[in-house]
N, C-alpha and C positions, 0 to 999 in steps of 0.2 A: 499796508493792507491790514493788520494787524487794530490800528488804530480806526479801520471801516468798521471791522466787526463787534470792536466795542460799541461805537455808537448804535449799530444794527441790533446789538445787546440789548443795551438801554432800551431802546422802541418797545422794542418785543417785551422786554419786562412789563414795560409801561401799558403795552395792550392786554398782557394777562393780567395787571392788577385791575385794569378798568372791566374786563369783563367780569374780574369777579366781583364786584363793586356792582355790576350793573344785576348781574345774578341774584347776589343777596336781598337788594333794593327788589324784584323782580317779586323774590316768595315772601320777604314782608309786607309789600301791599296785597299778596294774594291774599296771605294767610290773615290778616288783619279785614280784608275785608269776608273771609268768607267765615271766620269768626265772631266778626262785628266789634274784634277788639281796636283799643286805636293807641294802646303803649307796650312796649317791648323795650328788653334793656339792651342800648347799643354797647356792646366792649371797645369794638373800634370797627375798622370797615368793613372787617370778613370775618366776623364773631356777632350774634346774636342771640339774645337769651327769649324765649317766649311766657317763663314762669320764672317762680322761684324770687332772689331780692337780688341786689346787687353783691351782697359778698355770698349766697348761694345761689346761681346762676342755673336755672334747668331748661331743659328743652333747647339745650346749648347748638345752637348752629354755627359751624365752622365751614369755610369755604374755602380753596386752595386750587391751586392750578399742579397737575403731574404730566410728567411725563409717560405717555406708553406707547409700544410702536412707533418710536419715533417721531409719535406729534403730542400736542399738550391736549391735555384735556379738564375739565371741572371736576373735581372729589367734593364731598360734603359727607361731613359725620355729624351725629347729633348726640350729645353726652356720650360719646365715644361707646355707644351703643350700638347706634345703627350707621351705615356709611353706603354712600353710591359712587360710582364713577361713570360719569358721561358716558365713556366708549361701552359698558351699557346698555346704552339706550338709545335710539332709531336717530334724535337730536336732542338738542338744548333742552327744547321744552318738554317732551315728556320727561326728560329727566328733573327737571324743576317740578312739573305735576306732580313727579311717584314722593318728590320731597315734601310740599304743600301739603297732600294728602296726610301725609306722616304725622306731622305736626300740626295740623286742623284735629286730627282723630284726636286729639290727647289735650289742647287748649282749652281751660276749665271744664275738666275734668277728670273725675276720678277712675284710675285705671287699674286691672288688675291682669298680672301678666304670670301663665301657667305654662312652665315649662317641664316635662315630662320627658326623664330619660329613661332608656334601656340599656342599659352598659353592651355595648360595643354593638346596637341591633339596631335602635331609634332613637332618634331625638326629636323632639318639637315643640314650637313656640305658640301658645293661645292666647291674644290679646280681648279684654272684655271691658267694653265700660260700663259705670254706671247710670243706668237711665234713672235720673232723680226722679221722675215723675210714679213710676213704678217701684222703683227701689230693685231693681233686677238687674242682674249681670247680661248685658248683651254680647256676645261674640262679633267682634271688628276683624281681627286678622287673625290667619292659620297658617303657619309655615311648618312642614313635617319633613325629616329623611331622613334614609334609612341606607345611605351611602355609607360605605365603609370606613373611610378615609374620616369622613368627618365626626361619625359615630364612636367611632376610635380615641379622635379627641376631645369632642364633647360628650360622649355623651358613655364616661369613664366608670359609671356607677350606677345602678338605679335608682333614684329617685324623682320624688315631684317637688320641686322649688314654685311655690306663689310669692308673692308678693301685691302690693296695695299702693297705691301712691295717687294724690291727688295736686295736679299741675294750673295752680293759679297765678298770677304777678303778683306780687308782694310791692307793691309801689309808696 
């Protein structure tokens, strides 16, 4: 018996590595084509770089299979920044969309991300690109709260953290 469930093992590995294989393949032709880019650095099957060169790697997509509730599911972080888990999201594919999106907003271009704390009251994250044609800061995403729990730990002190950062391939 014993030796059934290794091989049953195997399988099942075999089918979480292919879906994550098929996954990654999935938001790099999105993101490439709604970009209109047509190179990204591969690391290897479930690592993807969209900027950056090969020995500094950005816009770093990583993809893995977890467990929760007893069943497996898709995770994806990106520069260990931002991160999703399937269970999530309704299925596969909006969760791939909310990923695409993420990483479409930020591909050749320069981003500026405003983070605004209230020690132990608010936290909140303002992403802005730059519209080269204007030269003006546009507002992309708002995420705000004022939960307890999280405020507690982020958001330990008052202040405003900016930052600048512009996300090209370095090829």
């Amino acid at each position: 018996m014993a030796l059934f469930k290794f091989f049953h093992a195997t399988k099942t590995l075999e089918e979480d590595i292919q879906r994550e294989k098929d996954c990654i393949l999935r938001i790099k032709n999105a993101v490439s084509q709604k970009c209109g880019i047509d190179n990204c650095i591969d690391y290897d099957d479930f690592t993807v770089a969209f900027a950056g060169s090969k020995d500094n790697m950005e816009l770093l997509l990583e993809i893995c299979t977890q467990k929760y509730d007893g069943k497996k599911y898709l995770y994806a972080s990106v520069d260990d920044e931002a991160s999703w888990q399937e269970w999530d999201f309704d299925n596969v594919t909006e969760f791939e969309n909310n990923i695409i999106n993420h990483i479409s907003n930020r591909v050749n271009r320069t981003i500026k991300t405003v983070i605004q704390k209230e020690k132990h009251k608010r936290y909140q994250v303002s992403i802005y690109y730059l519209d080269e044609t204007t030269g003006e800061w546009v507002l992309s995403e708002e995420d705000e709260t004022d939960n307890g729990l999280v405020c507690f730990i982020a958001a330990n002190k008052t202040e405003t953290v900016e930052t600048i950062k512009t996300y090209k391939l370095e090829i």
